[in-house]
C-alpha positions as CSV (number, residue, x, y, z in Angstrom):
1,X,104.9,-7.8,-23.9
2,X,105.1,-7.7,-20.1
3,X,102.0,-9.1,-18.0
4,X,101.4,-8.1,-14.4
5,X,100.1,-9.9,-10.8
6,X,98.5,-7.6,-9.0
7,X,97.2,-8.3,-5.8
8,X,96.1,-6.2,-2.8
9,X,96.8,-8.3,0.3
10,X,95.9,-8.2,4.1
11,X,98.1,-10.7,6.3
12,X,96.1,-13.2,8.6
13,X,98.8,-14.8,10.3
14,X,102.7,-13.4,10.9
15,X,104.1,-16.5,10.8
16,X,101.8,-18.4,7.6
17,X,102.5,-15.2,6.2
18,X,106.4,-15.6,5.9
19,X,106.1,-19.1,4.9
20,X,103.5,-18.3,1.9
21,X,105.7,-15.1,1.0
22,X,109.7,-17.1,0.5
23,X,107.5,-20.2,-1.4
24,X,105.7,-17.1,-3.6
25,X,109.4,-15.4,-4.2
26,X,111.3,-18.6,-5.4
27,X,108.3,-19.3,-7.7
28,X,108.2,-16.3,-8.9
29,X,111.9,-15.8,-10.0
30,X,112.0,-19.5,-11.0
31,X,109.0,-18.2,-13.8
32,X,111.0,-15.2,-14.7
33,X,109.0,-12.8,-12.5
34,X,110.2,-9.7,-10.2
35,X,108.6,-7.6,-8.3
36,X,107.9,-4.2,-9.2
37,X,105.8,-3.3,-5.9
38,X,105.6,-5.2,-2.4
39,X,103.6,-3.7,0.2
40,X,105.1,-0.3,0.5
41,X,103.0,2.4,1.9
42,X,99.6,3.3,-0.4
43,X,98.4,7.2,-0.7
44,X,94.4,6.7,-1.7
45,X,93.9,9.5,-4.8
46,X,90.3,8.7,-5.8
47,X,87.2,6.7,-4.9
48,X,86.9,4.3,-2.0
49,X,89.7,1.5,-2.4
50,X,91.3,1.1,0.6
51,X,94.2,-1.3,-0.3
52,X,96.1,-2.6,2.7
53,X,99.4,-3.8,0.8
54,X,100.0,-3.7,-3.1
55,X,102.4,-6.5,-4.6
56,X,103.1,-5.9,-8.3
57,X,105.0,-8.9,-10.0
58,X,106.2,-8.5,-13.7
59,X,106.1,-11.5,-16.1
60,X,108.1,-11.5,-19.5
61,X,104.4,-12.0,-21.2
62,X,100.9,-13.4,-20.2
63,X,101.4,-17.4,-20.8
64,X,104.4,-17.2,-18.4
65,X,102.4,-15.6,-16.0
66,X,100.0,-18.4,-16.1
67,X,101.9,-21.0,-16.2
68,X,103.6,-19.5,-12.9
69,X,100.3,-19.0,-11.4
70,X,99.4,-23.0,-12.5
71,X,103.0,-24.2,-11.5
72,X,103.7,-26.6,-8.6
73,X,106.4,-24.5,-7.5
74,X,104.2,-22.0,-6.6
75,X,101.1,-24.6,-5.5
76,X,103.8,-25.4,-2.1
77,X,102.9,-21.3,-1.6
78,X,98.7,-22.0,-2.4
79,X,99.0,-24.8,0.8
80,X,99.5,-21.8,3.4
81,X,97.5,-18.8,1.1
82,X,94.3,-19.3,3.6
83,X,95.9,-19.4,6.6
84,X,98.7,-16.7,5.4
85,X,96.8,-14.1,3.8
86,X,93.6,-12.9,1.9
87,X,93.6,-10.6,-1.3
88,X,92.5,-9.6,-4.4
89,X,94.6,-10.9,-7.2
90,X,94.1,-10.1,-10.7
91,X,96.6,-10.7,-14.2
92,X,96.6,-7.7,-16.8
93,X,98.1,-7.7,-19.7
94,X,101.0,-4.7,-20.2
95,X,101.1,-2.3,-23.2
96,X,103.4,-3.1,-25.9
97,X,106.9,-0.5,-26.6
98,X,104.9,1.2,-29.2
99,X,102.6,2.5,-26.4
């Protein structure tokens, strides 16, 4: 069953930014992830989040999410995070074919 990154980002520094965001990528395909969402424009529906940019990154199942988000491949990208970037990131588990 699919797992899912989501994180609702605001950029700090251009630059940090680019670096954190090509590290992120090639850790993220490397872990069998792809992005589903990154940072198109957000239409607010209901209540008061105010998202800046959504990034939605699809794992093959929870573990390999975690083991992405633990990985040293993507620790290089975690070295510029603070300067880069601040967010809300959370992992949810996807529903299985059967609904």
């Amino acid at each position: 069953m699919s797992a899912y990154i989501i994180s609702d980002v605001t950029a700090k520094d251009a630059e940090a930014f680019q670096t954190y965001r090509s590290r992120a990528a090639a850790s993220i395909a490397h872990y069998g992830g792809r992005y589903l969402v990154r940072g198109g424009d957000v239409e607010q529906l209901e209540g008061k989040w105010l998202p800046r940019a959504i990034i939605i990154v699809e794992f093959p199942d929870i573990e390999q999410a975690r083991i992405w988000y633990r990985s040293p491949e993507y620790a290089l990208a975690l070295k510029v995070r603070d300067q880069a970037l601040s967010r809300n990131l959370i992992l949810v588990d996807g529903v299985s074919p059967e609904g």
